[in-house]
ZAMARGU-4260 file (C-alpha; in steps of 0.2 Angstrom, whole numbers, plus 5000, padded with zeros to 4 digits):
<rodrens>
0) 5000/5000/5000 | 5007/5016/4995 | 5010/5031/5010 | 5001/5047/5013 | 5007/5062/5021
5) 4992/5073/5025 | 5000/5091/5024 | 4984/5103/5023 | 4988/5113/5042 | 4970/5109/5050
10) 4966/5094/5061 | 4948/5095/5055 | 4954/5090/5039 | 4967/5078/5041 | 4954/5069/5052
15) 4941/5068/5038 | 4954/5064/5025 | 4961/5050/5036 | 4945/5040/5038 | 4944/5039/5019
20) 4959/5037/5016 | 4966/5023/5028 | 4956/5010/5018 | 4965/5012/5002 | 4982/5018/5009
25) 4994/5020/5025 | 4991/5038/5031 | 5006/5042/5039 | 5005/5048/5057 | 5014/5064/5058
30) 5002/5077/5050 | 5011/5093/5044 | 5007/5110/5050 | 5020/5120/5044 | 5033/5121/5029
35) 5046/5122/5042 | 5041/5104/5046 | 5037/5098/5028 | 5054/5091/5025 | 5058/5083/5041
40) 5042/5071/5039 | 5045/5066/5019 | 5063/5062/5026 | 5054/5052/5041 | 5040/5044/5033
45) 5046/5042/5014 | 5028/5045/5007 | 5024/5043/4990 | 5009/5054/4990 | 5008/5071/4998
50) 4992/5080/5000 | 4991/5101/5002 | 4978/5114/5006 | 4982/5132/5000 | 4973/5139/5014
55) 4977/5132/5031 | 4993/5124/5030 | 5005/5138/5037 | 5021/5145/5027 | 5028/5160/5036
60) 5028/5179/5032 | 5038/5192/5037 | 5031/5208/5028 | 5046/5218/5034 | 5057/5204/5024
65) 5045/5201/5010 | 5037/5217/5008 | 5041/5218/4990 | 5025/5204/4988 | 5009/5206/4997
70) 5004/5188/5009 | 4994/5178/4997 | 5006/5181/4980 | 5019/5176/4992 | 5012/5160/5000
75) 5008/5155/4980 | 5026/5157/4974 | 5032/5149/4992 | 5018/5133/4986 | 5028/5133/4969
80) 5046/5134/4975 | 5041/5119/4987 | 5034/5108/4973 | 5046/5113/4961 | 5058/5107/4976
85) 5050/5090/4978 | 5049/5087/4957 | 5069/5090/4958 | 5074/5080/4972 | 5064/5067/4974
90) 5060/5066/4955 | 5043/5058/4952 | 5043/5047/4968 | 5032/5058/4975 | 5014/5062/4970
95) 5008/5080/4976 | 4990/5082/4977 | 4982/5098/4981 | 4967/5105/4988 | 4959/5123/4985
100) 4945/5131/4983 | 4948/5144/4968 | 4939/5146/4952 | 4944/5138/4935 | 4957/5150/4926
105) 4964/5156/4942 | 4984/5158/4936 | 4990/5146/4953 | 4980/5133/4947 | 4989/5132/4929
110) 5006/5135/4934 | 5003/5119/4949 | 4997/5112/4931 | 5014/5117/4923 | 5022/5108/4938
115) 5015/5093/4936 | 5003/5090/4948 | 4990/5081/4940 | 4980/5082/4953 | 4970/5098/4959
120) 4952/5098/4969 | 4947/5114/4966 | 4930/5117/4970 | 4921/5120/4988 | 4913/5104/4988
125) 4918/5086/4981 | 4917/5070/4985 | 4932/5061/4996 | 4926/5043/4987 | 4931/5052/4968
130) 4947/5059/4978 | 4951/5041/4983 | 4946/5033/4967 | 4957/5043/4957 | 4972/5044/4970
135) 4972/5022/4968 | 4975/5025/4949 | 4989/5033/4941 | 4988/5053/4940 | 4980/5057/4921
140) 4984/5073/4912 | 4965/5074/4908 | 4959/5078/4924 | 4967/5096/4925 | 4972/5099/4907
145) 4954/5110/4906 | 4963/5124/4919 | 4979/5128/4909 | 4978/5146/4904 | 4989/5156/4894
150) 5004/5165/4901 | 5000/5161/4918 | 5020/5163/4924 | 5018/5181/4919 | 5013/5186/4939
155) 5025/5173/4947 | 5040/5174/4934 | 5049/5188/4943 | 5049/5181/4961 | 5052/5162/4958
160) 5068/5154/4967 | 5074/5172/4971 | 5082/5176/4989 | 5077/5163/5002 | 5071/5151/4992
165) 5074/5133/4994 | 5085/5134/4978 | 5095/5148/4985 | 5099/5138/5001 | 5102/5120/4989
170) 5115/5130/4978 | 5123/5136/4998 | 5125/5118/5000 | 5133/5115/4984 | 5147/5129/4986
175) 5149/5123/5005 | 5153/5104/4998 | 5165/5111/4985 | 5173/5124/4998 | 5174/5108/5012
180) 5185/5097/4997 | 5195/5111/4993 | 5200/5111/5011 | 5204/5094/5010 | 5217/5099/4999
185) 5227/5109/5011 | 5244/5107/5017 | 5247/5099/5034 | 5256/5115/5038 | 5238/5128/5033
190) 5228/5116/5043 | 5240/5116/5059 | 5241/5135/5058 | 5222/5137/5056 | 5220/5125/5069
195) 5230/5136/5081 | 5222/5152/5076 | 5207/5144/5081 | 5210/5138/5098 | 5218/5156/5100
200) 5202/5165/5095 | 5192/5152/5106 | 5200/5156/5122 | 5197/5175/5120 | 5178/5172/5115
205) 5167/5183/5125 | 5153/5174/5137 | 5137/5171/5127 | 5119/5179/5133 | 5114/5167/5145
210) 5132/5164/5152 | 5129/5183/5161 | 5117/5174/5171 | 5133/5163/5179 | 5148/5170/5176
215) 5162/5172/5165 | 5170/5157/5160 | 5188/5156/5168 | 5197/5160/5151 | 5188/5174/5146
220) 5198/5189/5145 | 5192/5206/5153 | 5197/5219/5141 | 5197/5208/5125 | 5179/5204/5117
225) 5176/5193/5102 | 5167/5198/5087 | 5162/5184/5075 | 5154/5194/5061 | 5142/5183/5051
230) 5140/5188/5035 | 5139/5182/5019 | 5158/5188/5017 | 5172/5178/5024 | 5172/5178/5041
235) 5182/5189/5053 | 5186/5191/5069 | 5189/5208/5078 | 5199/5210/5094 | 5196/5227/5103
240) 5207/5233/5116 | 5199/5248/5127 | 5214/5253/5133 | 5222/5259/5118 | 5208/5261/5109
245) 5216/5252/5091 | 5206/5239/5086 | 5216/5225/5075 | 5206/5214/5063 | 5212/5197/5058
250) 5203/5186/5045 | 5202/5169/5050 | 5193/5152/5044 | 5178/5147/5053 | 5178/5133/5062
255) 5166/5120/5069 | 5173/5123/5087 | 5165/5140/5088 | 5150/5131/5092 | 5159/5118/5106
260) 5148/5126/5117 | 5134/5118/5113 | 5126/5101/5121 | 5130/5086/5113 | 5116/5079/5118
265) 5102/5088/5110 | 5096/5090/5095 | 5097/5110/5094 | 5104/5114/5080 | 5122/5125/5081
270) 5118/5145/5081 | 5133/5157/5075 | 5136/5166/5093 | 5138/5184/5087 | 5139/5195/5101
275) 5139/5214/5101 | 5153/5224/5108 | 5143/5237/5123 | 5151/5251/5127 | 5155/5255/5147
280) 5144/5268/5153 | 5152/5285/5164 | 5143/5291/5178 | 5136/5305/5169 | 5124/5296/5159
285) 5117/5284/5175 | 5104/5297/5172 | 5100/5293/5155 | 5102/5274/5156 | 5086/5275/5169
290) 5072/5285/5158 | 5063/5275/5151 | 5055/5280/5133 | 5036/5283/5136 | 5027/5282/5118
295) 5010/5286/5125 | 4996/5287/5113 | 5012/5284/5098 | 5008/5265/5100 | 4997/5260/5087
300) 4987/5245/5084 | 4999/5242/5066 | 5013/5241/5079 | 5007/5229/5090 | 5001/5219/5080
305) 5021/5218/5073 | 5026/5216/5090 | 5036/5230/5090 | 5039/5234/5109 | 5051/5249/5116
310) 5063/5237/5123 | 5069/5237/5104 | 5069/5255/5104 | 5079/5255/5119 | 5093/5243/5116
315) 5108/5255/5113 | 5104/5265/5130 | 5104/5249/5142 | 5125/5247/5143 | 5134/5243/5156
320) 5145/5232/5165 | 5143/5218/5179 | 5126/5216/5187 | 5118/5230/5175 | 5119/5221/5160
325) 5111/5206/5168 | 5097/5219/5171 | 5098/5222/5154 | 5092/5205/5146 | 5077/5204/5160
330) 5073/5220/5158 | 5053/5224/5157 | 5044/5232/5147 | 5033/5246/5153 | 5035/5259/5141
335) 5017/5252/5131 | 5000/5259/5139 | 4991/5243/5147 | 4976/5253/5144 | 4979/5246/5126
340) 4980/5226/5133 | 4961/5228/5138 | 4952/5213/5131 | 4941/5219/5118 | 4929/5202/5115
345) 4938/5188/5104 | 4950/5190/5091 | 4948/5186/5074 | 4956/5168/5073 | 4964/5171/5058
350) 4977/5181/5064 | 4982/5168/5075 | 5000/5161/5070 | 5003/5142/5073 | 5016/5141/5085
355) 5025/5127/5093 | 5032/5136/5113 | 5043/5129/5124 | 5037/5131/5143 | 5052/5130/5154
360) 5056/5133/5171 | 5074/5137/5177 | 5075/5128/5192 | 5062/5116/5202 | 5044/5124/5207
365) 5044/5139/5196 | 5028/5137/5190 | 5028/5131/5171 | 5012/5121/5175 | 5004/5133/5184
370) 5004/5145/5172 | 5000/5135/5158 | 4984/5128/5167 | 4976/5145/5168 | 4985/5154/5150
375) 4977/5142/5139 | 4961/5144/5148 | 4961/5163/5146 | 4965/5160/5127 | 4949/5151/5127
380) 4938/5159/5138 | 4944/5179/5131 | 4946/5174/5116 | 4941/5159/5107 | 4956/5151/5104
385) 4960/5134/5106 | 4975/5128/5110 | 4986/5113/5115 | 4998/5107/5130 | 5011/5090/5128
390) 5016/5084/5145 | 5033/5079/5147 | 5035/5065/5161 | 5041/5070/5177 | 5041/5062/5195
395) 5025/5066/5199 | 5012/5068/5183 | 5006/5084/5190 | 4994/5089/5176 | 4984/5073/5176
400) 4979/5074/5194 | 4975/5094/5187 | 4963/5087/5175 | 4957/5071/5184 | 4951/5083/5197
405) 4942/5096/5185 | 4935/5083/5172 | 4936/5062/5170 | 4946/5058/5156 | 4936/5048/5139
410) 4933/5029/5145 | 4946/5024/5131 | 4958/5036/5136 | 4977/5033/5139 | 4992/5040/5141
415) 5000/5044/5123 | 5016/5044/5130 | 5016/5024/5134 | 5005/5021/5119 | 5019/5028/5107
420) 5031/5015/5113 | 5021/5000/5113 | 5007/5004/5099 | 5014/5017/5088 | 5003/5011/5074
425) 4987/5015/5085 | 4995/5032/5097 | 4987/5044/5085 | 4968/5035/5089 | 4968/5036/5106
430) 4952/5052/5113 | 4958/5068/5117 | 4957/5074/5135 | 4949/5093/5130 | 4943/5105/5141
435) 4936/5122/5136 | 4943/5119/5120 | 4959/5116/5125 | 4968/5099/5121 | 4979/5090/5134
440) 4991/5076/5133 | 4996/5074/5152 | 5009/5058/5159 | 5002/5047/5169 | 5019/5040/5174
445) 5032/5045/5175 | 5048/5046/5162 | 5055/5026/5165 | 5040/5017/5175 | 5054/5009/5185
450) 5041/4995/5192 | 5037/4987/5176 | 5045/4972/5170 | 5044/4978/5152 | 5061/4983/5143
455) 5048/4996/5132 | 5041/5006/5144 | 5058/5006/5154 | 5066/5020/5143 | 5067/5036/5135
460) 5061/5040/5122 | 5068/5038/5102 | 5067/5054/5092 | 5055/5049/5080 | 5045/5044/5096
465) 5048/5060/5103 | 5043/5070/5084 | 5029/5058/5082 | 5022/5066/5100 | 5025/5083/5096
470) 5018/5080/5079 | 5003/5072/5084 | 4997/5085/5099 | 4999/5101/5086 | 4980/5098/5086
475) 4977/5116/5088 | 4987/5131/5081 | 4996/5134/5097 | 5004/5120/5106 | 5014/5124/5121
480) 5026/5110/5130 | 5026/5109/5147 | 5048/5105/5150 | 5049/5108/5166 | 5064/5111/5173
485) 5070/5093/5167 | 5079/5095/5148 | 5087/5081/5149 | 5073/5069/5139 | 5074/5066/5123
490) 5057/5074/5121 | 5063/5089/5128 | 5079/5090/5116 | 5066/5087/5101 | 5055/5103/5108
495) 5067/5114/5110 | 5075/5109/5092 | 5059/5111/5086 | 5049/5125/5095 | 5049/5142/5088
500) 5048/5154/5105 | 5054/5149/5122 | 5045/5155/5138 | 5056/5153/5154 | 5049/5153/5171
505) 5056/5162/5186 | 5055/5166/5203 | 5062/5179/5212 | 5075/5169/5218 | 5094/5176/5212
510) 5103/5163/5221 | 5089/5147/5213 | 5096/5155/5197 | 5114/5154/5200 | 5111/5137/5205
515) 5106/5130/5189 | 5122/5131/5182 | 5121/5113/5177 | 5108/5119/5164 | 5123/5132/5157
520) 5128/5123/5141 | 5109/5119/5136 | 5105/5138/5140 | 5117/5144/5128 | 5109/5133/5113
525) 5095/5147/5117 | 5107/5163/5109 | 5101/5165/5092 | 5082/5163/5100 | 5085/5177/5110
530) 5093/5188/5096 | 5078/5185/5087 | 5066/5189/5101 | 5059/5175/5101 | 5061/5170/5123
535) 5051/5175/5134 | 5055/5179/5153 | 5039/5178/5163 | 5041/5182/5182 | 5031/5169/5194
540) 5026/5171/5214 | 5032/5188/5210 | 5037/5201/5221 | 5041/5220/5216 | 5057/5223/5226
545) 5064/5211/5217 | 5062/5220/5200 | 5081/5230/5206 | 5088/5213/5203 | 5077/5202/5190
550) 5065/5211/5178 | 5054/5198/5166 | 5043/5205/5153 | 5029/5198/5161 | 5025/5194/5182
555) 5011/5187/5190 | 5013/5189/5209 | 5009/5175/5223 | 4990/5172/5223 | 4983/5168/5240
560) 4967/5164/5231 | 4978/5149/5222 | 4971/5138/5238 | 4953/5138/5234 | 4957/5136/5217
565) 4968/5123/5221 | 4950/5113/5232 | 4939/5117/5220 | 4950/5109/5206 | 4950/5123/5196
570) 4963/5133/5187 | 4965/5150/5196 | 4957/5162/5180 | 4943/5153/5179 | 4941/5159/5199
575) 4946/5176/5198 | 4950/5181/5179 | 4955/5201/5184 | 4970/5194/5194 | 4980/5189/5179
580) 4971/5195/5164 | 4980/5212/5161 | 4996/5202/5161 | 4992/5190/5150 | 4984/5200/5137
585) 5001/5209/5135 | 5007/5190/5134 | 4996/5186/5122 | 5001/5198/5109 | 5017/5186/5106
590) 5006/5174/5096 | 5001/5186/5082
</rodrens>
C-alpha cells in the first residue's frame, strides 16, 4: 500500500481525509502544519503521495522581509518553490495532490498544472470517494488539462527561486561541499596553523547571553571581546582593546569549534554566537540609562500587531557592565499603555499564528504548569482560541491529577506517551482529553515506569517517538510543551529543536538562578532565540522589590486565592479572571 502524508495545516481536515483514506492507503502519522516541518516528515515517513491545502497549511511571512510581495502572492510562489523542490529532488517518487477552493482560470491553478501536479480539487465541495478513486489509479493529464491558461507565469515569473528560496539555500550547500574538498586539499602546515588560530580565537571568545546569568568562563579575557561577524563575506574576527583604543582585525577560517559550546546531547541545531561589543557607561549618563521612553498614545494598533515593543527602541541606551547588563536581558517592558492590553471580546482567529512554545522553568517549582493551566484557559475563555499542551513525564504527573480533578478523562483514554512506545501504529487514535477547547496530553507516569517488568516502557524516548508526539498533539494552532525544569529527555531536546519561541519561568530567587548552572551549556543553545526575540522571561510568585535585581517581561505575583482554586480543582482564571488577565493579554500579543 502506497504512504500518505496529509499536509493541509488543520486537524479538522486531516481527520476527515484519514477516515477515507486509511482504507485504500497507509496515512502516515505525523500530519504537517508547517513548511518548516514539511521536510523533516518526507525524510521520516518516505511517502509517495503528499496532500496540500492552500489555505490552512501555514508557510511564514515576514512583511518587513517580504514586503516587495503582498501575503497571498507570496504563500503562492512559496507553494511553487516547494513543489518545484520536491519534482527536483525526489524526481517523480512523490505524487503532490492539492486541495483549494479557487475558480477555473485562476493563474496558481495552471502554473501547479505546469508543475506537474495532476491532481487539483478545486472546487468547495467534492466528493472524498472520487478523491480516493482517482488517488488508487495513476495521475492522468485529463483531469486538470481544462485549467491551463495562457501566460500564467507572467505574475509569478519575477519572484520564483529568488532570495530565500529553497533553491538559494540548495546551491549554499553546493558551494559549501566544493569549499569543504578544497579544504581537503590543504597542506598539513595551513591546517595546523588554522587550527592554532582557532583555539587562539576560542580562548578570548566573549561569554554568550545566558552565560551573564553565571559568570564568566575562567578563560575569558576582561578587556578583550570577540566579534564573529556573520555575513555572507568571509568571516572575521575583531579584537578590541579599550585601553588603547586600536582595534586589530584578523581574517580567519571558521571553524566547527566555535559552536563547542553547545550540548552534545540535544538535538538543537548550532547558532553562529555573534555577540555585540557594549560600550562602558560614565557616571554621567546613569541618568540617561534610567528613563525610560514613554510612547503614549504613539503605539498603534499596526505596531502591536508587529510586535514592536520599546525594549527594541531602547537597546543601545541599556549598557553597562557587571550586574547591569544582567538587568539588561530581563529588563521589562513598561513603556506600552496597558490601557491598550484591555480585552476587547475575541479575536479574529485568523490572525492567530501556529506556534510550537517551549514552557520551561529554570529551576524546580517555578511554575511552568501553573501558568500553563490558567494561559490556555484565558486564550479560550477571552478569546476563542483553542490551544494545546504536551506533558513531558516527570516524578509526579502533575497535570493529570489537574485534569482528573476538573473533568474524567474519555473511557478509552490513555496515556499517549506509553502508547507511542508499545502501539505506535494505533498512538494517533487514542480520545483527546479537552477541556474548554483546550487539548491535553498529560503523563500518567512517570519518564521510565521503573516498576514494570517491560524493557519498552523502561526507557526514553527515540526521536522519532519524541517528533511523532509533538507532531501528533499540534491539534490546535498553538501548542505549548510543558519541560519543566527537566531538559534532559529526549522529548525535551526534540522541543526545544523544534519550537519556535521559548517561555522561561522564574521566581524571584537570584541565588535558585545561579544554582542551575548545570543547565549552562543547554542555556546557551538558546542565543540566536533570543537575538531573534523569540524568549520570553515571565516572572512567577512575584514580588516588586525584586524588580532591582530580576525584571521579566511579564510577572504574576503570589496568589493567596491559588488555595481555593487549588480545592475546587479549578485553574485559578477561571476563579478570579481580573487577577492575571492584564498580564496575559500583554502576553498574548506574542502569538500574532
Amino acid at each position: 500500500m502506497k504512504r500518505i502524508v496529509l499536509s493541509m495545516g488543520h486537524e479538522d481536515l486531516h481527520g476527515i481525509f484519514r477516515k477515507f483514506l486509511k482504507n485504500e492507503f497507509i496515512v502516515c502519522m505525523n500530519d504537517v502544519f508547517s513548511s518548516n516541518y514539511l521536510f523533516d516528515v518526507i525524510e521520516e515517513d518516505h511517502p509517495d503521495i503528499i496532500i496540500f491545502h492552500d489555505k490552512h497549511l501555514e508557510i511564514p511571512y515576514d512583511p518587513e522581509q517580504e514586503n516587495q510581495v503582498e501575503e497571498n502572492l507570496y504563500k503562492e510562489i512559496k507553494f511553487l518553490e516547494i513543489i518545484e523542490y520536491i519534482r527536483q529532488t525526489y524526481n517523480d517518487s512523490i505524487r503532490v495532490v492539492f486541495v483549494c477552493e479557487r475558480p477555473q482560470g485562476d493563474p496558481f491553478l495552471s502554473e501547479l498544472v505546469n508543475n506537474n501536479v495532476l491532481d487539483i480539487f478545486y472546487t468547495n465541495q467534492f466528493a472524498l470517494d472520487a478523491l480516493v478513486e482517482q488517488l488508487v489509479n495513476p495521475p492522468q493529464y485529463n483531469n486538470v488539462a481544462h485549467l491551463k491558461v495562457d501566460n500564467s507565469n507572467t505574475k509569478y515569473r519575477s519572484h520564483l527561486f529568488g532570495k530565500n528560496s529553497l533553491f538559494e539555500f540548495k546551491e549554499e550547500e553546493q558551494s559549501t561541499e566544493l569549499i569543504e574538498t578544497e579544504d581537503v586539499l590543504k597542506t598539513a602546515i595551513e591546517v595546523e596553523t588554522e587550527e592554532a588560530d582557532t583555539l587562539v580565537h576560542n580562548d578570548k571568545k566573549k561569554p554568550g547571553l545566558f552565560s551573564k546569568i553565571f559568570g564568566k568562563d575562567k578563560n575569558d579575557s576582561e578587556n578583550n571581546i570577540a566579534v564573529i561577524n556573520n555575513s555572507d563575506e568571509e568571516p572575521k574576527l575583531e579584537e578590541n582593546n579599550y585601553k588603547d583604543n586600536s582595534p586589530e582585525t584578523e581574517v580567519v577560517k571558521e571553524k566547527e569549534t566555535l559552536n563547542q559550546d553547545i550540548p552534545l546531547n540535544t538535538n538543537i541545531p548550532p547558532k553562529e554566537l555573534v555577540e555585540e561589543v557594549k560600550e562602558q557607561v560614565s557616571d554621567d549618563n546613569k541618568e540617561d540609562i534610567k528613563k525610560d521612553i514613554y510612547l503614549g498614545e504613539e503605539v498603534s494598533q499596526k505596531d502591536v500587531n508587529k510586535r514592536t515593543d520599546s525594549s527594541t527602541l531602547r537597546a543601545d541606551k541599556y549598557k553597562g557592565k557587571g550586574r547591569n547588563v544582567f538587568l539588561n536581558l530581563f529588563k521589562k517592558d513598561t513603556s506600552l499603555d496597558t490601557k491598550g492590553y484591555e480585552n476587547t471580546g475575541h479575536r479574529n482567529l485568523g490572525t492567530v499564528k501556529q506556534n510550537l512554545i517551549a514552557v520551561v522553568s529554570l529551576t524546580p517549582g517555578a511554575g511552568s504548569t501553573f501558568f500553563l493551566h490558567n494561559f490556555t484557559r484565558f486564550l479560550s475563555l477571552d478569546h476563542g482560541i483553542s490551544s494545546s499542551v504536551l506533558d513531558t513525564p516527570s516524578e509526579f504527573p502533575i497535570w493529570y491529577h489537574l485534569l482528573n480533578a476538573e473533568q474524567e478523562h474519555h473511557e478509552y483514554w490513555e496515556e499517549v506517551h506509553q502508547a507511542i512506545k508499545t502501539r505506535p501504529e494505533t498512538f494517533g487514535y487514542i480520545p483527546r482529553w479537552s477541556i474548554d477547547n483546550i487539548n491535553f496530553f498529560p503523563c500518567q507516569s512517570s519518564t521510565l515506569d521503573l516498576n514494570s517488568k517491560d524493557p519498552i516502557k523502561n526507557r526514553d524516548f527515540t526521536p522519532l517517538e519524541a517528533k511523532e508526539l509533538i507532531f501528533h498533539s499540534r491539534s490546535s494552532g498553538i501548542t505549548f510543551v510543558d519541560l519543566s525544569h527537566n531538559w534532559s529527555n529526549k522529548l525535551a531536546t526534540e522541543t526545544l529543536a523544534l519550537c519556535n519561541q521559548i517561555w522561561l519561568i522564574m521566581e524571584p530567587n537570584y541565588q535558585s538562578l545561579a544554582a542551575a548552572s548545570h543547565q549552562h551549556k543547554i542555556l546557551k543553545g538558546f542565543e540566536q532565540l533570543a537575538k531573534d526575540e523569540k524568549i520570553v522571561t515571565i516572572g512567577n510568585k512575584w514580588n516588586k522589590k525584586f524588580d532591582d535585581v530580576l525584571s521579566p517581561e511579564i510577572t504574576l505575583p503570589y496568589f493567596e486565592s491559588q488555595v481555593e482554586a487549588s480545592l475546587k480543582g479549578i485553574p485559578l482564571y477561571t476563579l478570579q479572571a481580573k487577577l492575571m488577565k492584564r498580564e496575559f493579554e500583554k502576553l498574548s500579543y506574542k502569538l500574532f
